[in-house]
C-alpha positions in Angstrom: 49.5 41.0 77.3 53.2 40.6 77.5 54.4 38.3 74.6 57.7 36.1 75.4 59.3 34.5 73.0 63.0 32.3 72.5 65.4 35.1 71.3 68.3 32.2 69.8 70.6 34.9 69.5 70.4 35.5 73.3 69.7 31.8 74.2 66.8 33.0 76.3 63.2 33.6 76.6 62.4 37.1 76.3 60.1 40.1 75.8 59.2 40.8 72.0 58.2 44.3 71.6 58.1 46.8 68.9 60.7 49.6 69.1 58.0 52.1 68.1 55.5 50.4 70.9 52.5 49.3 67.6 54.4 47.8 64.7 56.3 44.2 64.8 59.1 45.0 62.0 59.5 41.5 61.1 61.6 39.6 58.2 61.2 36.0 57.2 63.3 33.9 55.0 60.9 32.5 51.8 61.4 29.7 49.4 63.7 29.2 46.2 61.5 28.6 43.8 63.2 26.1 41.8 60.6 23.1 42.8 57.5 22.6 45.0 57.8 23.5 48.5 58.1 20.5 51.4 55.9 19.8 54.0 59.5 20.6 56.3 59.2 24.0 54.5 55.5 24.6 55.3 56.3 23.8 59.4 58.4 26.9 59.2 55.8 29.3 56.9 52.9 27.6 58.8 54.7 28.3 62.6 55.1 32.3 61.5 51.8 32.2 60.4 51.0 31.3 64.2 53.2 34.0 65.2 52.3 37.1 63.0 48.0 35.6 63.8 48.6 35.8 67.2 50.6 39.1 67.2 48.1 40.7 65.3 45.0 39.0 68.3 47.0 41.0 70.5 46.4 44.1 68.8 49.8 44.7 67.0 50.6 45.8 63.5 52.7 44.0 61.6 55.4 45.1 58.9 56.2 41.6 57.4 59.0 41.3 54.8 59.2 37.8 53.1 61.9 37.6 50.5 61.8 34.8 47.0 64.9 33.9 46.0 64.5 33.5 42.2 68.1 33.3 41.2 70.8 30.5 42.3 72.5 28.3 41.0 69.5 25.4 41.2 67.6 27.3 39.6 70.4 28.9 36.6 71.0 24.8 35.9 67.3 24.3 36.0 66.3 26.9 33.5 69.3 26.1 31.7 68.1 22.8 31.4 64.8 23.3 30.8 65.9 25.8 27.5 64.3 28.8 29.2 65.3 32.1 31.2 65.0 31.8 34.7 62.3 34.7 34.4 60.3 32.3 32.6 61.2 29.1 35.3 60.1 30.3 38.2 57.1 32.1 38.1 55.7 29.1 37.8 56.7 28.1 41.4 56.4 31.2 42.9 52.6 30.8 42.0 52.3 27.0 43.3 54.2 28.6 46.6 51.4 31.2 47.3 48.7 28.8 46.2 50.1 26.1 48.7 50.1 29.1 51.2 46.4 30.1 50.4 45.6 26.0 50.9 47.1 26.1 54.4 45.1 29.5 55.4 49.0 31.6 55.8 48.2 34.8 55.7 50.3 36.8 52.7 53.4 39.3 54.3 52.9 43.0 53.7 56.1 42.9 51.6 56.9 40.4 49.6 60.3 41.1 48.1 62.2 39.3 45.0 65.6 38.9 44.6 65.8 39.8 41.0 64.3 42.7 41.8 66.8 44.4 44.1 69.8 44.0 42.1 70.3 47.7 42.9 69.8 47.4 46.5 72.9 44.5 47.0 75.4 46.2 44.9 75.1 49.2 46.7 75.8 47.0 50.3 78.7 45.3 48.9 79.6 48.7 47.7 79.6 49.6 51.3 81.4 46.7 52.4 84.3 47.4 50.2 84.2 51.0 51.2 85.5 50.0 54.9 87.5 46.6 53.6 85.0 44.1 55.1 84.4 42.8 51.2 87.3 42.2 48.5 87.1 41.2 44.8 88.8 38.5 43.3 90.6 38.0 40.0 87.6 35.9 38.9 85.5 39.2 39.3 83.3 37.5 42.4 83.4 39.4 45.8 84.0 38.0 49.0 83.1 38.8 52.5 85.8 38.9 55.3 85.1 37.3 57.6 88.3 38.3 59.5 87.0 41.8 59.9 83.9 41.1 61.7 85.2 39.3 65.3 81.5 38.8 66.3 81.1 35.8 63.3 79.2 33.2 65.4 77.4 35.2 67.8 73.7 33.6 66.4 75.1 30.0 65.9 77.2 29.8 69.1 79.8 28.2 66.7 83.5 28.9 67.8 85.8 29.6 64.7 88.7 30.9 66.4 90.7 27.5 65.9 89.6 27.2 62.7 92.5 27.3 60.2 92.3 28.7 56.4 91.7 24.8 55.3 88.4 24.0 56.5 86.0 25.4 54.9 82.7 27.2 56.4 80.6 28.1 53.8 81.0 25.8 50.6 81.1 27.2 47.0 82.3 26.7 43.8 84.5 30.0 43.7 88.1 30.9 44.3 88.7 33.2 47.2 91.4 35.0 49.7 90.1 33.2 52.7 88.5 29.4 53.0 86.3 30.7 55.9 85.3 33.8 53.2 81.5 33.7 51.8 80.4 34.9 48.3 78.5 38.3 47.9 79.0 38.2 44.2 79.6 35.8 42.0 81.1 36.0 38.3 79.4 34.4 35.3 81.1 31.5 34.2 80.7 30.9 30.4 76.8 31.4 29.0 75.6 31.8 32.8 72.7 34.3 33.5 74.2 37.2 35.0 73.6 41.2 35.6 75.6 43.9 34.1 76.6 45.9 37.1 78.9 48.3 38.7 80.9 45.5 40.4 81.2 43.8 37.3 79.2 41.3 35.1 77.5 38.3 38.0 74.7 37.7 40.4 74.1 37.9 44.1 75.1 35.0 46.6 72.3 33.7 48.7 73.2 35.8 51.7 73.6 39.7 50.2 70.0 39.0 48.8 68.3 38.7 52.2 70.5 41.5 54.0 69.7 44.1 51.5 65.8 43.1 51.4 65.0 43.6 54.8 66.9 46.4 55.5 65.5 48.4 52.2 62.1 47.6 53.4 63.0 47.7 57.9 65.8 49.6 58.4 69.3 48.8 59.3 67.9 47.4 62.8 64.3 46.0 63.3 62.3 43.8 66.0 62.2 40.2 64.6 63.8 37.7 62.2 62.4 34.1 61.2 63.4 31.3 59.8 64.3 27.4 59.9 67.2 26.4 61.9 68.7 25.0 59.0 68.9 28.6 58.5 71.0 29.4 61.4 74.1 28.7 60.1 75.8 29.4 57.8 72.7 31.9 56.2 71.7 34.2 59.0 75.0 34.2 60.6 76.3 35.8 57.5 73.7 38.1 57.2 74.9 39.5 60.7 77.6 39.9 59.7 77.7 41.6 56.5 74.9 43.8 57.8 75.8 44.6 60.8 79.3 45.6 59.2 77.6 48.0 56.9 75.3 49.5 59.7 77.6 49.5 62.8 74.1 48.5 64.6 72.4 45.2 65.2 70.5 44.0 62.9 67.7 42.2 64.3 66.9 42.1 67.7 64.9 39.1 67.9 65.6 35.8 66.3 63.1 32.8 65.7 63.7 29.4 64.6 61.2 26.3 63.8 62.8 23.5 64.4 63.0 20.2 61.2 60.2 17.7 61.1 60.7 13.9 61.0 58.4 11.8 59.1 57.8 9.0 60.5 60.4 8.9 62.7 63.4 9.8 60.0 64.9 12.8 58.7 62.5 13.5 55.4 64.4 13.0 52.1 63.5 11.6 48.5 66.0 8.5 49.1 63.9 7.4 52.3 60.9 7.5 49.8 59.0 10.0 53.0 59.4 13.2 50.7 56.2 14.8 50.7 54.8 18.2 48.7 51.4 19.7 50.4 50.2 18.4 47.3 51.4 15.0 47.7 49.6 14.5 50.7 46.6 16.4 48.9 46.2 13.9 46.1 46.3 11.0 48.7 43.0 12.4 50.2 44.7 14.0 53.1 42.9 17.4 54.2 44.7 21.1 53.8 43.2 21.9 57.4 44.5 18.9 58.6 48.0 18.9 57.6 48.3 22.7 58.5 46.7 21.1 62.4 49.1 18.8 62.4 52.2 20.9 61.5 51.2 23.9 64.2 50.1 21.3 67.1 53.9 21.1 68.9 55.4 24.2 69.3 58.0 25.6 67.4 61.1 24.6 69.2 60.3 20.8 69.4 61.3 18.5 66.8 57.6 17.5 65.1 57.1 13.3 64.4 55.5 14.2 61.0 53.1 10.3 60.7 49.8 9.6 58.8 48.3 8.2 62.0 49.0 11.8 63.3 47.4 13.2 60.0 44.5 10.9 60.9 43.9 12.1 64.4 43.8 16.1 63.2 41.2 15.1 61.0 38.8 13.6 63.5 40.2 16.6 65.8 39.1 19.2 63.1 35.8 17.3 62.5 35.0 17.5 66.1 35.8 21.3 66.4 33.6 21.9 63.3 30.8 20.0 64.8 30.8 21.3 68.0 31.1 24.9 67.0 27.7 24.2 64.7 26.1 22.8 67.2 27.0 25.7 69.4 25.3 28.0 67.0 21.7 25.5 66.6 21.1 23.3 69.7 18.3 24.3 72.2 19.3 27.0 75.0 17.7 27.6 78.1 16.7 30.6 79.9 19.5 30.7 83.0 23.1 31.2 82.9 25.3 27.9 83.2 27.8 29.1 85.4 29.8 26.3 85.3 30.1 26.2 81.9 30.7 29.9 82.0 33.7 29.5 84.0 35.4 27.1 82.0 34.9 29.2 79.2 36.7 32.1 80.6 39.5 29.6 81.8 39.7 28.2 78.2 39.9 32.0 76.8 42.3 32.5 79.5 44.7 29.5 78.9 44.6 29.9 74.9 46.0 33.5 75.2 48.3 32.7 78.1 50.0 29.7 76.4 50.7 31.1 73.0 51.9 34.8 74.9 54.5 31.6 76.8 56.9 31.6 73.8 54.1 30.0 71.5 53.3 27.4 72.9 50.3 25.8 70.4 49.8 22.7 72.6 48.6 24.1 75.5 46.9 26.6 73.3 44.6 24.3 71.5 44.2 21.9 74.7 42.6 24.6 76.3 39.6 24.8 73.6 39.5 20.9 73.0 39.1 21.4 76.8 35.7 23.6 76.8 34.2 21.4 73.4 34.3 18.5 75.9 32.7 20.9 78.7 30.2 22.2 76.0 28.8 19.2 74.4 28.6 17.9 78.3 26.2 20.9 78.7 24.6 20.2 75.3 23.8 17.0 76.1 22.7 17.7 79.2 20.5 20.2 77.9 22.0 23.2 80.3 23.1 25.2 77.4 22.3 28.8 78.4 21.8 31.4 76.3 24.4 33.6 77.4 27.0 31.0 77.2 26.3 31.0 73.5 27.7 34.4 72.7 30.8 33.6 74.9 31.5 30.0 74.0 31.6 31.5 70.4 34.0 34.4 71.2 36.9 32.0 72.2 36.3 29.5 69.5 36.6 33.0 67.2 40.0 34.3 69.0 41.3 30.4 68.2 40.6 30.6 64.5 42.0 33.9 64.4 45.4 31.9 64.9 44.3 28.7 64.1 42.3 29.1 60.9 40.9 25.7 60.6 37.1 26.0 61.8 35.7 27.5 58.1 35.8 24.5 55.8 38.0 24.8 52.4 39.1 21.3 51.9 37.2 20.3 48.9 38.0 23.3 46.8 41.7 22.9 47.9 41.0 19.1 46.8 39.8 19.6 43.9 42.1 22.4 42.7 45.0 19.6 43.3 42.9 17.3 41.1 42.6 19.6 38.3 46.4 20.4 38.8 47.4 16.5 39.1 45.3 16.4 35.5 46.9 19.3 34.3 50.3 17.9 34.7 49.7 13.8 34.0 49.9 13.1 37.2 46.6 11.2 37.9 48.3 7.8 38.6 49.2 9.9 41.9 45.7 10.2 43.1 44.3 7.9 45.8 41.6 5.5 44.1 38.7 7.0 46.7 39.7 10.5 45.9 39.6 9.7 41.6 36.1 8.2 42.7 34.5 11.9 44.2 36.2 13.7 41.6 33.4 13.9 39.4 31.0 14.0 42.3 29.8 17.5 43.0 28.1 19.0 46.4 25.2 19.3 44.1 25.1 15.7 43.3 25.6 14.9 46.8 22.7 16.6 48.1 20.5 15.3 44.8 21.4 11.7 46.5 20.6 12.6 50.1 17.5 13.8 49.0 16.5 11.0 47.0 17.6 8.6 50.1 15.5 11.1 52.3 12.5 10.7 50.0 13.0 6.7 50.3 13.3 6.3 53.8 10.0 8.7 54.3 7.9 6.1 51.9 9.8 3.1 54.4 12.1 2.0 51.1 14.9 1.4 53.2 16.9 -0.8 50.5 16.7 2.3 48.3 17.9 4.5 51.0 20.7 1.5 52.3 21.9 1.8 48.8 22.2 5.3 48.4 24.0 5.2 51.4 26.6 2.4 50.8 27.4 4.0 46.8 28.5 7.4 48.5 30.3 5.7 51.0 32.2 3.8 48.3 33.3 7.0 47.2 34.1 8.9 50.8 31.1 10.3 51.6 30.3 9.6 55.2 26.5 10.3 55.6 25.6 11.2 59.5 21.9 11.2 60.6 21.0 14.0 62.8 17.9 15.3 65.0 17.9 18.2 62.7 18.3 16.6 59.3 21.0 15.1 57.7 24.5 15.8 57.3 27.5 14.6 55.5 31.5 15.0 54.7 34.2 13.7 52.1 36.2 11.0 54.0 
């Protein structure tokens, strides 16, 4: 099938291919890990995770290069505050990165590539920069790229610079330099600041030489596909264009994605507002991993996502019903002939779900189609026209969606839990929603000890016992739910 996706540095939808015809040579920007990562942050790793699922449903390898930035000049004042190197800082949010990744099922990149650890790699562009005059060397000792001696500069952005004067300023910093419209590639230590020892003199990277000399160590000078935030766009990737494609005399990346920002609640997200939210925020105020991950996928990439709790709400009863449906799929009563009308609307549903997300990724129409055939299929259920052979198929579409999707298997209590211990671990219990401090000492174990002691009353017609049972898990979030075949029951 013929994937099409928005190309931003073309302004259209087009064809994304691999050069080679079987592998998607693909970079994506990471996270500084100076702090815990944003729910705006997980939109962009979470929409990527759609993309690389789905490329890989369609039977293409992926080469996936994600970069950590683990040196800038957050985190130098941060580890300078704190009294420690910044190779002691940030591991420790590197680690809560990958284990808020593993929370929201995102797969892990082939590559994952740390600044710190191509030092080599970035001198030796600028190096090649210098060689042909596109980078200079000030009397501070930091190094500059000229922008001057690369006419494309805006090409991504669709930003016009060519009546800009030397005055205003494109890309802030705190350095000295030939050219306002001029970005850092190397920046000298001031006094006591971390800093390598290098052929271009004592410093450390900018922000933008980092992500250049990554992706093409591990890609190539040119390769199919480059993600990111818009916030990204400019000034970040257009100055990785620049500088790289001035070293290579090739294009860089053919392919460019952006996810657009997220509003919560209807404003732009930011700590002043008081609507800044950590995946663990939300975690510790009983909200589910599957659910926020639902939430953050369900509009497609290039609209602007309404980030509300109602709308956390709704994935969660969404999710539920998708669990449910694909158990009941698996145990309910089949008969003997073919329902052919349930047949087709699972082929349509297969159909549709493949269709929409090869149509620029479109993850609305992609999970409308499969909320379409668990209506059709508990129809048939109820009816009791479930046939046998639409068991097998009904199950093969619900499998290519979680493939992408990933939210039928059910972590959220361990990914509940480890935010409890972590919300412990750090003396941040006063965070956790009362309900939630209520099941944290309440195991499965002890939850099914309970059920069956309320089974055992309500078989010798003790129905206050059972009643009581009942209303002391549902004081701490346990909804109970009678069944034909037995009980069954879930953390609110």
């Amino acid at each position: 099938m013929t994937i099409r996706l928005f190309n931003t540095l073309s302004g259209r939808v087009e064809e994304l291919s691999p050069a080679d015809g079987r592998t998607i040579r693909m970079y994506a920007c990471g996270p500084t890990v100076y702090d815990y990562g944003h729910i705006g942050n997980f939109r962009t790793f979470l929409q990527v995770d759609v993309l690389r699922r789905f490329l890989r449903l369609e039977g293409l390898e992926t080469r996936h290069v994600m970069n950590i930035t683990d040196v800038d000049d957050k985190i130098i004042r941060n580890a300078a505050g704190a009294g420690v190197p910044i190779g002691e800082y940030t591991p420790r949010y590197e680690q809560a990165f990958f284990e808020d990744l593993d929370a929201l099922e995102v797969e892990k990149p082939e590559i994952v590539a740390r600044a710190t650890e191509h030092i080599p790699s970035m001198v030796a562009l600028i190096e090649r920069l210098a060689a042909q005059d596109s980078a200079y060397r000030t009397e501070d000792g930091s190094w500059y790229f000229r922008i001057a001696s690369f006419p494309a500069y805006g090409k991504l952005s669709k930003k016009d610079f060519s009546g800009i004067a030397d005055g205003a300023r494109v890309d802030v910093d705190e350095y000295d330099k030939d050219s306002a419209r001029d970005f850092a590639l190397w920046k000298s230590p001031k006094d006591g600041e971390y800093h390598w020892q290098t052929e271009l003199g004592p410093g450390r990277p900018g922000w933008h030489i980092e992500c250049s000399a990554m992706a093409t160590e591990y890609l190539g000078d040119d390769f199919d596909l480059h993600a990111g935030g818009e916030d990204l766009m400019f000034p970040h990737h257009e100055n990785e264009i620049a500088q790289s494609e001035s070293a290579s005399h090739t294009t860089f990346a053919r392919h460019w994605f952006h996810v657009r920002f997220l509003l919560v609640e209807g404003r732009k997200m930011s700590k002043s507002e008081g609507n800044f939210y950590t995946l663990r925020d939300l975690l510790l105020k009983g909200y589910k991993a599957s659910a926020i991950r639902m939430l953050l996928i369900s509009v497609p990439y290039r609209q602007q996502l309404n980030f509300t709790f109602e709308g956390l709400a709704a994935e969660t009863g969404a999710i539920d019903r998708l669990r449910t449906f694909h158990q009941r799929v698996r145990t309910a009563p089949t008969v003997s002939a073919l329902n052919a009308e349930l047949a087709s609307e699972t082929a349509r549903a297969g159909e549709v779900f493949c269709e929409a997300l090869a149509n620029d990724l479109n993850t609305a129409e992609a999970r409308a189609a499969v909320f379409d055939l668990v209506r059709a299929g508990n129809a048939a259920m109820d009816a009791g026209t479930l046939g046998a052979e639409n068991v097998p198929q009904i199950l093969e579409v619900l499998s290519r969606f979680d493939r992408v999707f990933a939210v039928l298997e059910d972590h959220d209590v361990e990914w509940t839990r480890f935010a409890l211990d972590w919300a412990e671990r750090e003396g941040r219990l006063d965070q956790v929603a009362p309900e939630l401090l209520a099941q944290r000492d309440l195991s499965d174990e002890k939850i099914q000890a309970l059920l069956d002691k309320r089974t055992q009353a309500k078989r010798t017609r003790n129905f206050a016992l059972a009643d009581q049972i009942r209303n002391e898990l549902a004081e701490k979030g346990i909804v109970i739910e009678d069944w034909k075949d037995g009980v069954r029951w879930k953390r609110k």
